[in-house]
C-alpha positions in Angstrom: 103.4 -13.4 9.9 100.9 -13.9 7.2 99.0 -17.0 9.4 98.9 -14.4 12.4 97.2 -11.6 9.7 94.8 -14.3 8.9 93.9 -15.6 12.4 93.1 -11.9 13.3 91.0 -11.7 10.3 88.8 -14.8 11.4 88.4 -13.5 14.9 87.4 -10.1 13.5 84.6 -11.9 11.3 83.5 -14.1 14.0 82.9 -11.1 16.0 80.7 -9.1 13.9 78.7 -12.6 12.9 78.1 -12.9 16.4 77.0 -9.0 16.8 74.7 -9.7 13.7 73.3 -13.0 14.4 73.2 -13.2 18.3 70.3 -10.4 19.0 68.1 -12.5 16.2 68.5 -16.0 17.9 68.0 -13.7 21.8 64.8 -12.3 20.1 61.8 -14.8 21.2 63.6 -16.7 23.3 62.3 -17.3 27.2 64.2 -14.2 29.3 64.6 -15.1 33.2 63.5 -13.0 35.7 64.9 -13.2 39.0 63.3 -12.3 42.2 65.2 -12.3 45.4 64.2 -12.9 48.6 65.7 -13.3 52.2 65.9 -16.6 52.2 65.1 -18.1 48.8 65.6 -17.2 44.6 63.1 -17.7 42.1 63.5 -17.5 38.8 61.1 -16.7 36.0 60.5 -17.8 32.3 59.0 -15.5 30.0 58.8 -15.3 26.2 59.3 -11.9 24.4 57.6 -11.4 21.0 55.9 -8.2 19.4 52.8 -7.1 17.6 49.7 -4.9 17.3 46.6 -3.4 19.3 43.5 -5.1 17.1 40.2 -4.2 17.8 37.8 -7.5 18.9 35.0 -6.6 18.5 33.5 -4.3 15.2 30.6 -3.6 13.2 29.8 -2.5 9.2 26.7 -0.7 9.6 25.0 -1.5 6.6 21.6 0.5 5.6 19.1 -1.9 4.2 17.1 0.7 2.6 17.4 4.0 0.6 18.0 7.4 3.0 18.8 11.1 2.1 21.6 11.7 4.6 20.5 15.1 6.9 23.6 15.9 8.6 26.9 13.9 9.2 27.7 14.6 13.2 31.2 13.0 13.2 34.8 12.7 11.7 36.8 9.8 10.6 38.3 8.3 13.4 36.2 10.2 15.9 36.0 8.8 19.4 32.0 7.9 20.3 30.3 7.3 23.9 27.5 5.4 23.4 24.4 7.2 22.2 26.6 9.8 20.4 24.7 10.7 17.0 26.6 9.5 14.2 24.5 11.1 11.9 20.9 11.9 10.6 19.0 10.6 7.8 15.5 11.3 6.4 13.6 8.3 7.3 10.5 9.4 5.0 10.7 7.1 2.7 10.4 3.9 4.5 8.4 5.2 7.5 5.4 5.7 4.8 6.2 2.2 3.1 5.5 1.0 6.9 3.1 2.9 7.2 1.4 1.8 3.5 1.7 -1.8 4.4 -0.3 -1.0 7.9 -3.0 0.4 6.0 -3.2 -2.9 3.5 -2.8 -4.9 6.0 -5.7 -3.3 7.7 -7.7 -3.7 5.0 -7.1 -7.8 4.4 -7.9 -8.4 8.0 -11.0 -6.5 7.7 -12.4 -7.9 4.1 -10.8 -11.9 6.2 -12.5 -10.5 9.1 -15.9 -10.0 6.6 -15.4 -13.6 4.8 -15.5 -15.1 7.8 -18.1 -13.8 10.0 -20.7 -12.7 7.3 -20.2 -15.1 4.1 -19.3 -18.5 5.8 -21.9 -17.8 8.9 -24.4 -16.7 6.3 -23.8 -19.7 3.7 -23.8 -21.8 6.9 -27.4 -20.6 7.9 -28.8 -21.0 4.4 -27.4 -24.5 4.3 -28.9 -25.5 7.5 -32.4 -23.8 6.6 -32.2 -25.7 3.3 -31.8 -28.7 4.8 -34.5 -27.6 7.7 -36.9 -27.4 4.6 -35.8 -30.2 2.0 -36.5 -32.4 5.3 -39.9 -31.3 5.9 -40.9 -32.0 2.2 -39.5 -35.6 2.0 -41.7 -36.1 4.9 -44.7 -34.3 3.2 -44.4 -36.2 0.0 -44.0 -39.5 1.9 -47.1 -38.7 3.9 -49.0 -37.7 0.1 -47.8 -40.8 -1.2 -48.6 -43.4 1.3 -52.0 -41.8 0.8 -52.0 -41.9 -2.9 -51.4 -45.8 -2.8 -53.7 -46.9 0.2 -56.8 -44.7 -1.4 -56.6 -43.6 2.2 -56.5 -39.8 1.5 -59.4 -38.1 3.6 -60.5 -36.0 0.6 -60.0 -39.4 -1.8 -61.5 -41.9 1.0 -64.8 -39.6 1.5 -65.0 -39.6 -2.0 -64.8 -43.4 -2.4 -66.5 -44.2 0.6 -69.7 -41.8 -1.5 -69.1 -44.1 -4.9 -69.4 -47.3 -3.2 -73.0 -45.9 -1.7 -73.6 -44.8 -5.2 -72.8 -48.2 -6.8 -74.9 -50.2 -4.4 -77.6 -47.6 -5.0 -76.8 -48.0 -9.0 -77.2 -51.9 -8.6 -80.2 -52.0 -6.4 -82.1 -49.3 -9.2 -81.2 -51.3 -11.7 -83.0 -54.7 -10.3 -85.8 -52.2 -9.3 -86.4 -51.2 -13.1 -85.8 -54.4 -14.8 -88.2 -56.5 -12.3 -90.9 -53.5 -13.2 -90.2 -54.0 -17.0 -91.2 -57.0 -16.5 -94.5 -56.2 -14.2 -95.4 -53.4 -16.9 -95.1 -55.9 -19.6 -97.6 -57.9 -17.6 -99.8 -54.8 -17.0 -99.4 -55.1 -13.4 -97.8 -51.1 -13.3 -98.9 -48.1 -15.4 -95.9 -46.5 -17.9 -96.1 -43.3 -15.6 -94.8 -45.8 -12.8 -92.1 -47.2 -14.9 -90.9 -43.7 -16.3 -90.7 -42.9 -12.4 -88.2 -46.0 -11.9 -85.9 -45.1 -14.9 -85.7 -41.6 -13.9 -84.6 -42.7 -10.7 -82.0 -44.8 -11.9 -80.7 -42.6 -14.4 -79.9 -40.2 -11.6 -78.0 -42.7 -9.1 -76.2 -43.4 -12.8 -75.2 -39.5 -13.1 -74.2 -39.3 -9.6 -72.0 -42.3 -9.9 -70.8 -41.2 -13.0 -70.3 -37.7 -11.2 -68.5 -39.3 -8.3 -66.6 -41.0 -10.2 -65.1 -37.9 -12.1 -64.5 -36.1 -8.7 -62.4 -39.1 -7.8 -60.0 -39.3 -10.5 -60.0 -35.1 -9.8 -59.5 -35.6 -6.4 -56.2 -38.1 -7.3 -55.3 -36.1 -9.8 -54.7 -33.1 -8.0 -53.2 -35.2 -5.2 -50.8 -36.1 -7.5 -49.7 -32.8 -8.5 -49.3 -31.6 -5.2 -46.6 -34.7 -5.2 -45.3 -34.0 -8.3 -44.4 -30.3 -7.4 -42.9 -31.6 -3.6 -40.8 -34.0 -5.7 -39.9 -31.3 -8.1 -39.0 -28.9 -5.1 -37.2 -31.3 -3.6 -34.8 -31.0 -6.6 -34.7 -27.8 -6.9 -33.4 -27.6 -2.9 -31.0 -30.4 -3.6 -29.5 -28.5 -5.9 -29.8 -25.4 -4.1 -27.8 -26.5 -1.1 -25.2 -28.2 -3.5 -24.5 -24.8 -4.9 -24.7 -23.3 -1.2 -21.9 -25.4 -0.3 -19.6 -25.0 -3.7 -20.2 -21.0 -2.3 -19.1 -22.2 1.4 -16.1 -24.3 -0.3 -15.0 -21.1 -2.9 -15.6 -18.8 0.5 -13.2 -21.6 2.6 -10.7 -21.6 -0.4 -10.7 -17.1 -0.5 -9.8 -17.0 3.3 -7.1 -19.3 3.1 -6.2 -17.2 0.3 -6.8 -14.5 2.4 -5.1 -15.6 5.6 -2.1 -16.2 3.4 -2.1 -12.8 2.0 -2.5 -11.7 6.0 0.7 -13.9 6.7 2.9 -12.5 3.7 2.1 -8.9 4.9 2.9 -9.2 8.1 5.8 -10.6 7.5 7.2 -8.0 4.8 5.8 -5.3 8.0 7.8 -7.1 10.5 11.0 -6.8 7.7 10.2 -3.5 7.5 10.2 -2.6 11.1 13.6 -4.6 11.4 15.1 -2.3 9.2 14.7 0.4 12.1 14.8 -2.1 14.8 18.4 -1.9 15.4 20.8 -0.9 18.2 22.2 1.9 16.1 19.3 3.3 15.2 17.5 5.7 17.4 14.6 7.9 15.6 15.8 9.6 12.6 19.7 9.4 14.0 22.6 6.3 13.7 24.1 6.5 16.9 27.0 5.1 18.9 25.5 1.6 20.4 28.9 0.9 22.3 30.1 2.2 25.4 33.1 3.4 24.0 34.2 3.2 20.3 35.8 4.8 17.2 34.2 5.7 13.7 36.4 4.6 10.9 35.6 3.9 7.2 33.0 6.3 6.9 31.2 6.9 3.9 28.7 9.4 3.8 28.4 12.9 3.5 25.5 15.9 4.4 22.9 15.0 1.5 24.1 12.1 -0.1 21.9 9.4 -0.8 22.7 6.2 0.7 21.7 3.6 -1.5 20.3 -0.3 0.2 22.8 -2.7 1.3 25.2 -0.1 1.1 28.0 0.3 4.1 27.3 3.6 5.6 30.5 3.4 7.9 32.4 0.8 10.4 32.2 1.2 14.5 35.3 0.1 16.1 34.7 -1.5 20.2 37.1 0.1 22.2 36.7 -2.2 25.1 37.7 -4.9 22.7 41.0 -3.7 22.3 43.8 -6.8 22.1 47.2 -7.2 21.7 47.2 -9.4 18.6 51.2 -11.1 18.5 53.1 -13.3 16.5 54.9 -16.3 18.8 58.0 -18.3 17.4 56.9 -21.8 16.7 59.9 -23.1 19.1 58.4 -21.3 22.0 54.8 -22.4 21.0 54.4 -25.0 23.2 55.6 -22.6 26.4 52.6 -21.1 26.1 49.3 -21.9 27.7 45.9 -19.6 27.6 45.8 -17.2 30.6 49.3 -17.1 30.6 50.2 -13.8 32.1 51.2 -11.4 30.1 53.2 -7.9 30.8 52.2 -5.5 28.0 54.9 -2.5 26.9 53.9 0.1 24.1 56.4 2.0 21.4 53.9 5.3 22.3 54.8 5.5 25.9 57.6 2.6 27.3 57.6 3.8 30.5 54.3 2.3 30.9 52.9 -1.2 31.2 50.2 -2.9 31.3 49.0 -6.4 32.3 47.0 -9.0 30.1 46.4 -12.9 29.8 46.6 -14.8 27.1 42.8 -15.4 25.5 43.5 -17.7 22.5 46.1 -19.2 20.6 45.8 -20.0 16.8 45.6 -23.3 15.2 48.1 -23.2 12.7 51.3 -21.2 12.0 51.9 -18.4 9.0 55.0 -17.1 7.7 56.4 -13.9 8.7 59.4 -11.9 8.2 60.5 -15.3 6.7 59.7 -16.5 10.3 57.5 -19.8 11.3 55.2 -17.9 13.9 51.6 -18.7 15.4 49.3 -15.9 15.9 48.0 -15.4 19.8 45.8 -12.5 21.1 46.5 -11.2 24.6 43.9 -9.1 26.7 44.9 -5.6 27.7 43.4 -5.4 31.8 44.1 -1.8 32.2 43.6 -0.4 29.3 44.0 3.4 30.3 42.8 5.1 26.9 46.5 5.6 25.8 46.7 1.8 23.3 44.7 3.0 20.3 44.1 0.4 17.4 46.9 -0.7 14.9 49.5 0.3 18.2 52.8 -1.4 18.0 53.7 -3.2 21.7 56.1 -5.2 22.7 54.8 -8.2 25.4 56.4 -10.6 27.7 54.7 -13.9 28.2 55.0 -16.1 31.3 55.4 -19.6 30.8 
């Protein structure tokens, strides 16, 4: 009696461990699906497994700059067509740094502009035309002293051309005078003669003596006027030296200057970027998806947003996915676009139809479960799957 009590006992456990562990094991494991037709049966594989709608696709809008918030258009969660207003800000502030830097800007090109078309072209000119000129004196002071040296001056040459009369003059008075000495002393000539003679000679003397003078005038004065083109030619040698220590300094301030140019355009390009974006359309963050949801959303009607500061987060609704957890024995059934058949907790009498789009690397724990993460694409998405959505899915293998 007592062994029958006990073998009762054990069925009765064995039972409720199988009512207890049985839908666990079923759970993941391929279902078949039969099809019947006239003449043949096919059956199907599919794996069951469970999960969440996940959004694909989102974005933090994140203000790079400082904005008085104007009016806040929407509510948490609030569904957005694209071009919606999100809200307004007052764009003041940064619309006159832009428009600050344009001025600035303005004003480098210009004074660049200047530098290059007044200082260099004018340094340039003064170069050339001191170079022009220091040319023609070399060649002045060449010709002056070529002269100098061959006595071949036309002022100098006239002059010695005169002294060499005067000397032959000088020499042929003073044989005149000393062969009439000579006659006077004999008595041949009266003194009145001889005086004659030596005031003759005495004059070719003072005009030798004369010419002579003018001669060493005439070089001396020649050799001034070198003197000076020598010391002019100095003083344009170092003129166009300092010209072109101005045209290097000028060179050096417009690469300064085109550097400056770069550096500002580039912070005004920055600047411009800040309200260069998709969700930003004049004074208004709008909606810059087709369809999508507001969530996170941190502002309110005259706050101050501060920079780099996330003003709220825009959900893609046509980036919805089923995001589910597969068993790692039933891992390997599964390939990508696999079908997929798509039930959700809201409404189960519906069902949609989806492929598999990607399967993770590596496996996590769940539940105390070995799964592997796979996202599933919802085809006919009717408006009804929101984000975060429990569904159920079955998986063709």
């Amino acid at each position: 009696m007592k062994k029958k009590k006990g073998l009762i006992i054990s069925i009765v456990i064995v039972i409720i461990l199988a009512i207890i562990i049985l839908p666990a094991i079923l759970k993941g494991k391929p279902k078949q699906e039969s099809t019947s037709q006239t003449t043949t049966t096919e059956t199907k594989q599919v794996v069951e497994a469970s999960g969440l709608v996940k959004v694909n696709k989102s974005k933090d809008v994140i203000l790079d700059f400082t904005s008085d918030v104007v009016n806040v258009s929407v509510k948490e969660g609030q569904k957005l067509k694209k071009g919606d207003i999100i809200m307004t800000l007052d764009l003041g502030d940064i619309k006159k740094e832009i428009a600050d830097k344009v001025r600035v800007l303005k004003i480098e090109k210009l004074e660049l502009e200047k530098l290059q078309k007044n200082t260099v072209q004018s340094t340039h000119n003064s170069i050339d035309s001191k170079e022009q000129e220091l040319g023609r004196i070399k060649g002045d002071l060449q010709v002056k002293e070529n002269y100098i040296k061959n006595n071949n001056e036309p002022d100098i040459e006239k002059i010695v051309n005169s002294i060499k009369i005067l000397e032959d003059d000088y020499s042929q008075a003073q044989k005149d005078y000393k062969q009439n000495q000579e006659l006077f002393a004999l008595g041949t000539i009266s003194k009145n003669e001889l005086d004659n003679l030596k005031s003759s000679l005495d004059k070719v003397e003072k005009s030798l003596k004369e010419a002579t003078l003018s001669l060493e005038s005439a070089k001396y004065s020649k050799q001034t006027e070198v003197d000076k083109l020598k010391s002019s030619i100095k003083q344009s040698t170092t003129e166009i030296a300092n010209l072109k220590l101005d045209l290097a300094q000028s060179r050096t301030n417009i690469d300064i200057k085109k550097e400056n140019v770069s550096k500002l355009e580039v912070e005004l390009q920055q600047l411009k970027d800040k309200l260069n974006k998709s969700h930003i359309s004049e004074n208004s963050l709008i909606c810059d998806v087709e369809n999508g949801v507001v969530t996170d959303l941190n502002a309110t009607n005259g706050a101050l947003i501060q920079s780099n500061t996330k003003v709220y987060t825009l959900l893609d609704l046509d980036s919805l996915v089923a995001e589910v957890e597969i068993p790692e024995e039933y891992v390997s059934t599964i390939k990508l676009g696999a079908v997929v058949k798509i039930l959700p907790t809201a409404d189960p009498s519906k069902e949609y139809k989806g492929k598999v789009i990607s399967i993770a690397e590596q496996a996590i724990e769940s539940n105390g479960n070995t799964v592997v993460k796979a996202q599933v694409s919802i085809d006919n998405n009717d408006g009804l799957l929101k984000p975060n959505f429990n569904v159920d899915v079955e998986i063709a293998e």
